[in-house]
N, C-alpha and C positions, 0 to 999 in steps of 0.2 A: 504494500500500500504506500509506501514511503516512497519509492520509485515514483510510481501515478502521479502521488503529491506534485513530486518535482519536474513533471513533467508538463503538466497543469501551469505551475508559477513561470515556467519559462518564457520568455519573452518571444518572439518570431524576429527571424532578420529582417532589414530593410525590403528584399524581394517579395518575401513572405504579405508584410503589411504591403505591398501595392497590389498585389494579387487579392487580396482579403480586400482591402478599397476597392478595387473594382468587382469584387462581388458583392461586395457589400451594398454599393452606392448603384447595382443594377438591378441587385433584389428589393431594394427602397424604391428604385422607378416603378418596376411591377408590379410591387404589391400593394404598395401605399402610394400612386402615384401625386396624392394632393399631398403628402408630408413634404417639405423642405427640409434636408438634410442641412444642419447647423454646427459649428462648431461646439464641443463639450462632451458628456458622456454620455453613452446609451447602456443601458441592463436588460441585459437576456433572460430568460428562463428557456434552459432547451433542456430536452431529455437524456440527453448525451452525455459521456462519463459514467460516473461512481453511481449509480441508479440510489443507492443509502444515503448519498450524501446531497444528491437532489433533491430529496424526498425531506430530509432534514430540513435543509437550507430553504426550502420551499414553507415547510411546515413553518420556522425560525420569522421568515421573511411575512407569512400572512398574518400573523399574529405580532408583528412588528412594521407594520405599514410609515411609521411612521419614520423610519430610519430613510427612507426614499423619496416621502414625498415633494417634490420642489428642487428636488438633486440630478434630474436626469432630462434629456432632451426627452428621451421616451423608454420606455420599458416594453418591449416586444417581447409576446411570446404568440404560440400556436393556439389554433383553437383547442388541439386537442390538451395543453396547458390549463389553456385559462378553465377546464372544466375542474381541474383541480386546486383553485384558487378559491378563497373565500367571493359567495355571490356580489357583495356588494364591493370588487374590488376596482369597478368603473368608477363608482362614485369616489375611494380614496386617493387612488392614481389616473386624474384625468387625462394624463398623456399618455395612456395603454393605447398600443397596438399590436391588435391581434390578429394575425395572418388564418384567415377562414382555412386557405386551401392547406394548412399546416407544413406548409412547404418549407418553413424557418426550423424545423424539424430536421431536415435534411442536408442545411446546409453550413458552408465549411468555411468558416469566420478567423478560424484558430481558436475557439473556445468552445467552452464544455459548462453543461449544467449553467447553474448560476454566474454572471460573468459581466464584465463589463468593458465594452470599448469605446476608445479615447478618439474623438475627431478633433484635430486643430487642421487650419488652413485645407477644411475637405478631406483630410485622408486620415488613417488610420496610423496613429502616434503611440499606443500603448494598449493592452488588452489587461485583462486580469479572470482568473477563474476562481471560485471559493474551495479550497481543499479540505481535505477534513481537520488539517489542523485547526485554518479558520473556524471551521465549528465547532474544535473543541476547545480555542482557547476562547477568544471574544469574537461572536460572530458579528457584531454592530462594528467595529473595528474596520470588514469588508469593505463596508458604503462610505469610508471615506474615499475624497478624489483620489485621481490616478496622478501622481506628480511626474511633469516630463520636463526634460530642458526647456529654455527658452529659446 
């Protein structure tokens, strides 16, 4: 599991994030073609990785809405996600975006599970994943920003 961990926190090379930027910033045309992609951070919920440690992090995260809210450009998950989210979780995070065709499910950002990537000047500057240390030391700790050079 420690492996995973560190596999999770690693960072992607320079090629890595332009590749991931332009999947990223083609899978926001298609799917959400009214969003404007802006500088700052976005959070995921994807099913992907530690299947225990999503489930946690996910459990962790609905029952603490408040560690996010006002922190993120938007919080994207699947439909098939958001069934697993508490109901009223439109009204607490009103910049959810939910991909109906679940297709955010499938695809390949450089991150896992809970996560979060960093836009400055349009592209993709930092990513982060919650591992399970994150959940076992201080899971609120996660949602702080991602700090990148200037």
């Amino acid at each position: 599991m420690l492996l995973f961990a560190g596999v999770l926190a690693a960072q992607p090379n320079g090629n890595d994030l332009k590749r991931h930027t332009r999947f990223f910033k083609a899978y926001m045309h298609e799917t959400f073609p009214d969003f404007k992609i802006r500088d700052g951070e976005y959070l995921f919920i994807l099913p992907t990785g530690c299947r225990n440690c999503v489930e946690q992090a996910t459990d962790y995260l609905s029952a603490h809405l408040d560690l996010i809210a006002g922190k993120y450009q938007a919080m994207l998950v699947s439909a098939a996600t958001l069934k697993k989210l508490p109901s009223d979780i439109r009204e607490k995070v009103p910049n959810l975006l939910c991909d109906p065709t679940n297709k955010l499910d499938r695809m390949s950002f450089g991150i896992d599970g809970v996560s979060v990537l960093k836009i400055k000047n349009g592209k993709i500057v930092a990513c982060k994943s919650m591992t399970p240390e994150d959940l076992k030391k201080d899971p609120a700790a996660f949602f702080v920003p991602i700090e990148t050079a200037k």
